[in-house]
N, C-alpha and C positions, 0 to 999 in steps of 0.2 A: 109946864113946871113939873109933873109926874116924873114926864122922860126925862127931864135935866135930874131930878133924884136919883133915877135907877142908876143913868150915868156915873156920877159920885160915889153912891151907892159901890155900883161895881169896880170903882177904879181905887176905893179905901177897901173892899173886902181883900182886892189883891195884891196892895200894899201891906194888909197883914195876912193873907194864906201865901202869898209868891204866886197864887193862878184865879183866875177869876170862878166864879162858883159851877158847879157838874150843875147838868139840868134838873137831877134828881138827885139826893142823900144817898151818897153811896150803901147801898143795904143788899147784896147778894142774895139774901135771904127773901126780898118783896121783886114783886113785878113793878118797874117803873112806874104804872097808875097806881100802886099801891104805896109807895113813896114818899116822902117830904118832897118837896118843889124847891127849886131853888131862890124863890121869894119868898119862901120860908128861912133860907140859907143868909139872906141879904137882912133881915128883920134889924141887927144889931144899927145895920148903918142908914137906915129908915126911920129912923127915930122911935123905933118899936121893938127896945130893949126889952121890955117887962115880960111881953109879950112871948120871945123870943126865948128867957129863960121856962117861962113856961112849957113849953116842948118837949117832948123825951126823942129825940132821933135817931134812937133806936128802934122804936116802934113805926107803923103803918101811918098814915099822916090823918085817919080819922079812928084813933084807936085809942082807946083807953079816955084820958084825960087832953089827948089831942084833939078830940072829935070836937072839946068845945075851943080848944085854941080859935082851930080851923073855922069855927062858927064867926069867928069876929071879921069884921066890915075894916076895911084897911083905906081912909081915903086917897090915898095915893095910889092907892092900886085900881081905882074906880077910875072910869073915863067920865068925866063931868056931862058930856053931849050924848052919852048911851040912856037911852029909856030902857024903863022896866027889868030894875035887875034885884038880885037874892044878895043877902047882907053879905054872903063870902066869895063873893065870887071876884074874878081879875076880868080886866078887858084889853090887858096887856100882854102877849106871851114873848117868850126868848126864839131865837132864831136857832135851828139845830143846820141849817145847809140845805143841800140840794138835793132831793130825793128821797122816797119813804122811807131808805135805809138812813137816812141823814144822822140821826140823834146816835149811832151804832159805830159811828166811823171815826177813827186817829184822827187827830189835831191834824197831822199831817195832809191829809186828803186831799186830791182838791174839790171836793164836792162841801167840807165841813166844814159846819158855820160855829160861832163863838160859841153856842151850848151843846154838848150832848149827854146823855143818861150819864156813862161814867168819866166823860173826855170832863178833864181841868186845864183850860186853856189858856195860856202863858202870854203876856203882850210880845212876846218875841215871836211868838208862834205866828200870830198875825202877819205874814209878809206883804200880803196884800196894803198895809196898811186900814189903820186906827179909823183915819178918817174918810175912807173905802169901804168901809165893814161895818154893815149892821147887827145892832144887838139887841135891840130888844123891838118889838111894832103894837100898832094899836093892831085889834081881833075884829072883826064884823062879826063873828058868829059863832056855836058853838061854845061859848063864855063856861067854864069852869071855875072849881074851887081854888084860889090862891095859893092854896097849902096843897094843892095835887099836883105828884107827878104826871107826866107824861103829856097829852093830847090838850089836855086843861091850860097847861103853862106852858106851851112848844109848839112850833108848826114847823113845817119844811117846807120848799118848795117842789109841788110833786104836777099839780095842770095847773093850764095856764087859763083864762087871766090869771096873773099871778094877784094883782091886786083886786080884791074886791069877787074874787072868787071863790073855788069850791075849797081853796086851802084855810078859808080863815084870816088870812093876813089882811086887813083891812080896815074902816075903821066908819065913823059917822059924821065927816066933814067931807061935803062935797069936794071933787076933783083930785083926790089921792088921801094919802096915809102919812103921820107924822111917824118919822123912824128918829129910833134914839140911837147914834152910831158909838163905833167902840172907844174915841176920844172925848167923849164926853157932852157933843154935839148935838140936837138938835135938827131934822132935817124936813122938809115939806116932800114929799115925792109924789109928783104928777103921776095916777095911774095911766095915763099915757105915753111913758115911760118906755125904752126898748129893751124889749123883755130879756135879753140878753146882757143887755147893762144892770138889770136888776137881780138876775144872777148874777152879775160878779160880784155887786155889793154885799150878798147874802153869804158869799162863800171868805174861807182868811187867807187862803192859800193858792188860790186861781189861776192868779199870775196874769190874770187881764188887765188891760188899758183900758182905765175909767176917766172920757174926757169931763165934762159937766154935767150935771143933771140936776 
């Protein structure tokens, strides 16, 4: 139910921005960790209006009067099946593509996935196809604050296993990871998976042949 929101979520932000949300608040001036998150960016279509104007996104995402936004417990952003977690934290992050450069590279690419720092990614942009492309995943580890950019709310794929590995991607239901893809979808993925088909899922622009999975 989480991932069916973010889906919605992100398919009404981009029916009123024209692109789906940057991974980080565009701010030239902060270092991506320093940043709003882009579930910060989604709050309006989360049902976490209030909340949402509360924010200054001009500022650093634990700064001033944001440090208590950022304090608040979001339960959609909580994995119901994760133990032992800190009231702000997400156990979901966005997909930035293939590669530690991932979150740095043109819609275009083909290594880049639906979110990066400053990429606002278009459903046209998607060639790969909506329901080929993941966007959002449950995390195994390293859990961050919801309102932080960068490592907190993002992974790439950088070694492999890809699932259930040193990236993060992963989650707390035995035999794989639920992915939320970019048509709104829903997805069970077998960490069994051929790691090759899970890059092309990860990536918009690839240009791979994705038979079943």
């Amino acid at each position: 139910n989480n991932m069916k929101q973010f889906g919605l979520a992100m398919h009404n932000y981009h029916d009123s921005y024209g692109h789906l949300p940057a991974a980080t608040h565009p701010n030239e001036d902060l270092e991506p960790e320093q940043r709003l998150s882009w579930m910060a960016s989604v709050l309006p279509f989360m049902d976490q209006q209030a909340l949402w104007r509360s924010i200054n996104f001009d500022e650093a995402w634990d700064a001033g009067d944001n440090a208590e936004a950022a304090d608040m417990q979001i339960p959609s952003y909580i994995n119901p099946a994760t133990i032992g977690l800190n009231a702000n934290e997400t156990h979901y992050v966005g997909i930035a593509g293939v590669g530690k450069d991932a979150a740095t590279l043109p819609a275009n690419h083909k290594r880049a996935g639906i979110f990066g720092y400053n990429r606002k990614t278009r459903f046209r942009d998607i060639t790969d196809g909506t329901s080929n492309t993941m966007a959002v995943s449950e995390a195994s580890h390293s859990f961050g604050p919801w309102a932080q950019g960068g490592a907190a709310t993002l992974r790439s794929l950088t070694q492999k296993p890809y699932i259930n590995g040193p990236d993060g991607i992963g989650g707390p239901y035995p035999g794989g990871i639920n992915a939320g893809m970019t048509d709104g979808s829903v997805r069970f993925i077998s960490e069994n998976i051929d790691p090759e088909v899970f890059k092309a899922l990860i990536t918009i622009s690839g240009g791979e042949r994705i038979g079943a999975f």
